[in-house]
TIVEXPA-906844 format. One record per residue (C-alpha): residue number from 1; x, y, z. Coordinates in steps of 0.02 Angstrom, whole numbers. Example, Ala and Ser with C-alpha at 12.3 -4.5 7.8 and 13.67 -1.06 7.14 Angstrom:
REM residues 2
(1 (615 -225 390))
(2 (684 -53 357))
//
This chain:
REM residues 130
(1 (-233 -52 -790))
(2 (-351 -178 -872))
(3 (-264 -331 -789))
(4 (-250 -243 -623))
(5 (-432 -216 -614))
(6 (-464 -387 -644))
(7 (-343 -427 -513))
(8 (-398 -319 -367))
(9 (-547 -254 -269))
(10 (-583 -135 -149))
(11 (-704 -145 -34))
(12 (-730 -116 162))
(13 (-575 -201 276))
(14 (-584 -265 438))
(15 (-647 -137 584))
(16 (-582 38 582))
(17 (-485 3 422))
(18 (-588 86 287))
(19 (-571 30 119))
(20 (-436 -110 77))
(21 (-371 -208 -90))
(22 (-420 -369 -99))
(23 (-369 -508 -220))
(24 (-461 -564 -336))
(25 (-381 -706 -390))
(26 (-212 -818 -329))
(27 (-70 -724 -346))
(28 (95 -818 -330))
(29 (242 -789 -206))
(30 (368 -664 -304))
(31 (229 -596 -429))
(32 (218 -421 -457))
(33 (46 -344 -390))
(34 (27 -162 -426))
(35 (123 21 -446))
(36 (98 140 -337))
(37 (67 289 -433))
(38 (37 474 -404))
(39 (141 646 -433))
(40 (340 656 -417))
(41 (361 796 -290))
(42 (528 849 -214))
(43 (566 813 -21))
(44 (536 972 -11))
(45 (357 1004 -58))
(46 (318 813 34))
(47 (342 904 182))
(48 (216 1048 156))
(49 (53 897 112))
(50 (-65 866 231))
(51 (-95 672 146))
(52 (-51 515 212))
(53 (-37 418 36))
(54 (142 483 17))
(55 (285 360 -23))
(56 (470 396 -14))
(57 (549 354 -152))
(58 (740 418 -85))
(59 (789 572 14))
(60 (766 708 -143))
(61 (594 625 -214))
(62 (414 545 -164))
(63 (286 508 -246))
(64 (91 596 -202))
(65 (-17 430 -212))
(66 (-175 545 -138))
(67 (-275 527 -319))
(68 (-414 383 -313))
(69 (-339 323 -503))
(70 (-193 273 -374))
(71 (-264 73 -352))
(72 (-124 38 -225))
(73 (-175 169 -110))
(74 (-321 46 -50))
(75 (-175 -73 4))
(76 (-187 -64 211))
(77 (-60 -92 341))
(78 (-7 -269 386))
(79 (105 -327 558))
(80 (131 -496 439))
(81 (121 -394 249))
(82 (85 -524 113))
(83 (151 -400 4))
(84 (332 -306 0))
(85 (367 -125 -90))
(86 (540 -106 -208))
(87 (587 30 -278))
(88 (653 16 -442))
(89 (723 154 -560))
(90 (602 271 -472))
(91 (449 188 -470))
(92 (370 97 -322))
(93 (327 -58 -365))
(94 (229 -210 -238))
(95 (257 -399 -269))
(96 (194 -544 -173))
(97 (289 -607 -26))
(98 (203 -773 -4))
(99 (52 -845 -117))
(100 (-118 -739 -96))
(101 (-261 -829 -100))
(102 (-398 -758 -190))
(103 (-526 -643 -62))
(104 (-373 -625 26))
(105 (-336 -425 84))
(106 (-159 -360 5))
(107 (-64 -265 147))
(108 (116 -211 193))
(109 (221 -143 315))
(110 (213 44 321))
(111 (350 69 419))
(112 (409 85 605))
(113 (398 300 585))
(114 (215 292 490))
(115 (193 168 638))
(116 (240 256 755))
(117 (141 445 706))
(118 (-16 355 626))
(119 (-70 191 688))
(120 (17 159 871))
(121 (-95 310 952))
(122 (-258 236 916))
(123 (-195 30 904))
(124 (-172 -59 730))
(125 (-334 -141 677))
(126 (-250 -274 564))
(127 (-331 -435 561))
(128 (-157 -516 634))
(129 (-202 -385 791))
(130 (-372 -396 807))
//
């Protein structure tokens, strides 16, 4: 977590965004960023949390990212992400999809259904539709 912290900051994001990761330094197109991390909880029990930090890992498994120790949690929604999730041997992991300039806010796209119950009914607030 050391180099993470050095990498990262959160602070306040653009209007009606709340807190967002920023860089702290360049990080290069293809570079890993960050694990989203959290409690392994069946389908099942995903469906009974009243959270919105929860990330599907496959149809039987996601992963709980409500805890504040979760750094990638701060990471907002973007219409045009700099930053892509893959999920790899069960753990969610972000990388870079272009260079990020340091200051620059980390973001990806949520997805259309997050979209679609979260952020559509009250307008995104990303800086690409401000």
């Amino acid at each position: 977590m050391g180099k993470e912290q050095r990498s990262f900051k959160v602070k306040r994001a653009a209007a009606g965004m709340g807190l967002g990761l920023f860089a702290m330094r360049t990080i290069k197109k293809g570079e890993f960023i960050v694990e989203y991390q959290g409690e392994l909880i069946s389908a099942v029990e995903a469906e009974t949390r009243s959270t919105r930090y929860l990330f599907e890992i496959d149809d039987d498994y996601t992963i709980d990212g409500s805890t504040r120790d979760n750094i990638a949690r701060y990471m907002n929604h973007l219409c045009e992400p700099n930053v892509e999730a893959e999920i790899e041997a069960g753990e969610i992991r972000f990388y870079a999809l272009r260079d990020i300039q340091a200051g620059e806010e980390l973001g990806y796209d949520y997805g259309k259904e997050y979209v679609d119950a979260f952020i559509k009914p009250h307008g995104c607030k990303c800086l690409q539709c401000s």
